[in-house]
N, C-alpha and C positions, 0 to 999 in steps of 0.2 A: 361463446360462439366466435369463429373465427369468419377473416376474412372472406376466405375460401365459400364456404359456407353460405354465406348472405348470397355471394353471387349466385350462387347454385338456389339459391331459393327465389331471388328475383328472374328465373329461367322464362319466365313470357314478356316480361320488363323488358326491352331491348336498351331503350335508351338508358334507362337506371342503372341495368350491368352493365352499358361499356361507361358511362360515368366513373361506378364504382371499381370496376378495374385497371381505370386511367389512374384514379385517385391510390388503389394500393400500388399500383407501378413507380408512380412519383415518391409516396412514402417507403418504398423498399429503398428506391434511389439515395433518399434522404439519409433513411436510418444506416445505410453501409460505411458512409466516413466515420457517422458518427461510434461504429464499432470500433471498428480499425483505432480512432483514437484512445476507447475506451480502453483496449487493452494495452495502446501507451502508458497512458498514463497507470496502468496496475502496473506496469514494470517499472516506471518511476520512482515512484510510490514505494514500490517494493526494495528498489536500490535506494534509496534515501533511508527507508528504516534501515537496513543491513547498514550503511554508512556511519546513521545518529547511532546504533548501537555497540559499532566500531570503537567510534569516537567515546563515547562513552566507559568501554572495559577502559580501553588505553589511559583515559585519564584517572580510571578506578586503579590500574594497575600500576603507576608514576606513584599515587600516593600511599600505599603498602611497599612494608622493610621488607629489601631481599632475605631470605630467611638465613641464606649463609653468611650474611654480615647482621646477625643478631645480634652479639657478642661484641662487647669495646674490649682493652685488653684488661689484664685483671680479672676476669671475670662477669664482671657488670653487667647487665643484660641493657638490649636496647630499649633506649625512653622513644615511645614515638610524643610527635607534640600533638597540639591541641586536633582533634577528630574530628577537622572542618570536611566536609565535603562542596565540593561545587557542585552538587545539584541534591535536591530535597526528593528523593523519592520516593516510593511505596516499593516494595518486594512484598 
């Protein structure tokens, strides 16, 4: 049941509908900044993962060998060292 609603049912209530029409005026009021912020903060939000997961390849990508400097001379293939990563993840 909506707001709307109640009012249209309190239709002989005089005092009670304009109460209850006061009251969703003030809470429409209410709820508007609180919108407006909401969808701040989803684009924050949204640029912050985009950012951590920047951050993230970039550092995945520093610690893998360029592929065309695989090769020492001689022959040799490249030793990478020990397969620390800086962060523990799941894929």
């Amino acid at each position: 049941m909506t707001v709307a609603k109640l009012i249209e049912l309190l239709e002989g209530q005089k005092e009670e509908q304009g109460k209850l029409i006061t009251t969703a005026q003030h809470l429409a009021e209410v709820i508007e900044p609180l919108r407006e912020m909401n969808k701040m903060n989803e684009q924050l939000i949204s640029q912050s993962l985009e950012f951590v997961e920047f951050t993230m390849n970039a550092i995945q990508s520093s610690k893998e060998p360029i592929t065309s400097a695989s090769y020492r001379p001689k022959g040799k293939g490249y030793q990478q060292g020990n397969n620390t990563n800086f962060f523990d993840a799941k894929q």
